[in-house]
C-alpha positions as CSV (number, residue, x, y, z in Angstrom):
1,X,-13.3,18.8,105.3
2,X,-15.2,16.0,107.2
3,X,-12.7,16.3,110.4
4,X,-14.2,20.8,110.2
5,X,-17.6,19.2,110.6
6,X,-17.0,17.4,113.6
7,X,-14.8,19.6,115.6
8,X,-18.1,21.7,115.1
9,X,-20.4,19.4,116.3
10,X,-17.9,19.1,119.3
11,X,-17.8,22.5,120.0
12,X,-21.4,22.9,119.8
13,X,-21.8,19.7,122.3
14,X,-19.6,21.6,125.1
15,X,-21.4,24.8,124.2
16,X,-24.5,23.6,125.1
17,X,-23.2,21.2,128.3
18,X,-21.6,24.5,129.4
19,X,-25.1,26.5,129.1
20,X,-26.4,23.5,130.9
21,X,-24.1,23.8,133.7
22,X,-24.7,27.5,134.4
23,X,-28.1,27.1,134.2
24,X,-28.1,24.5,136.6
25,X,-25.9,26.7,139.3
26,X,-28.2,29.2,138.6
27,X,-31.4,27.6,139.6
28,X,-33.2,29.7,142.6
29,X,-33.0,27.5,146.4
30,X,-35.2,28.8,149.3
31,X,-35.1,27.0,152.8
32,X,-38.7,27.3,154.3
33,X,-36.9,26.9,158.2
34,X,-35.0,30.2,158.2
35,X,-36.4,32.0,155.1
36,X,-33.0,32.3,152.8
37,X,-33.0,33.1,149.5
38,X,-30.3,32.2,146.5
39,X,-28.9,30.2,143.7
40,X,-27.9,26.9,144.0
41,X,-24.3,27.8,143.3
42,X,-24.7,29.6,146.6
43,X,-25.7,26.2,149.1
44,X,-23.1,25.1,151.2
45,X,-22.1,20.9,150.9
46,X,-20.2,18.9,148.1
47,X,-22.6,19.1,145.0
48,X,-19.7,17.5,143.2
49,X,-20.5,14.2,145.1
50,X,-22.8,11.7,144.1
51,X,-25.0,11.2,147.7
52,X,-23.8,14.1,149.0
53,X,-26.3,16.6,150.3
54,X,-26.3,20.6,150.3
55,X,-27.6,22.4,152.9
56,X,-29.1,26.0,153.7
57,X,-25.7,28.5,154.1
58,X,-27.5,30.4,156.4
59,X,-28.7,27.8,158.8
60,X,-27.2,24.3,157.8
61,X,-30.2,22.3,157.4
62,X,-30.7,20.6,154.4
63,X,-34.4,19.3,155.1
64,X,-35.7,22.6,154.5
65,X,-34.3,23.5,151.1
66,X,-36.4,23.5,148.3
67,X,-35.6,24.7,144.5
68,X,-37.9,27.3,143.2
69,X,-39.9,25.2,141.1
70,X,-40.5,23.0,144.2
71,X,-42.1,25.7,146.4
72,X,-44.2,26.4,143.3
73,X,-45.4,23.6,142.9
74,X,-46.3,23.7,146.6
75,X,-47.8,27.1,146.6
76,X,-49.9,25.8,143.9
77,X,-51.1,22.8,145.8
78,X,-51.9,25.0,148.5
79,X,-54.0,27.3,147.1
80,X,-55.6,24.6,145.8
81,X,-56.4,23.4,148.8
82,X,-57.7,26.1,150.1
83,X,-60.4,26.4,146.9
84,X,-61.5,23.1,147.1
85,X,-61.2,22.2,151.1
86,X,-61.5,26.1,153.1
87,X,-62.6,25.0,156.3
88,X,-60.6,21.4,156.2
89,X,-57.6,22.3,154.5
90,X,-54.4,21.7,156.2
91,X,-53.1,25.5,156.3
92,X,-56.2,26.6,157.7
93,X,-56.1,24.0,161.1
């Protein structure tokens, strides 16, 4: 009985790594050089490797990517910017 119980819990571990993963590969990228758009499951590099970096697919920078909550939170900042600074803020120069 005891042995049922924790072949469970081990299933419900790699259920939820698995959801994790595919999450993960699904999280929106956009590169702010060339304006392309997709998941990162799409980004060209070895994600597998530790210190290895991925870059646009489109055109193979790697500065330039940014995940989808990143340019968010840079939108954000922006219009912020403009609210509090209009005449001094760094988009309006």
């Amino acid at each position: 009985m005891m042995s049922a119980k924790i072949n469970h819990q081990v299933r419900e571990a790699q259920i939820q790594e698995f959801e994790a993963a595919i999450k993960d590969v699904s999280e929106p990228y956009v590169c702010i050089d060339c304006g392309w758009k997709g998941k990162k499951s799409q980004l060209g590099g070895w994600l597998g490797f530790v210190g290895a970096e991925a870059f646009c697919p489109a055109c193979g920078h790697s500065e330039f990517l940014v995940s989808g909550k990143e340019l968010d939170a840079m939108n954000r900042e922006d219009e912020k910017c403009k609210l509090q600074h209009p005449l001094s803020c760094h988009s309006n120069s």
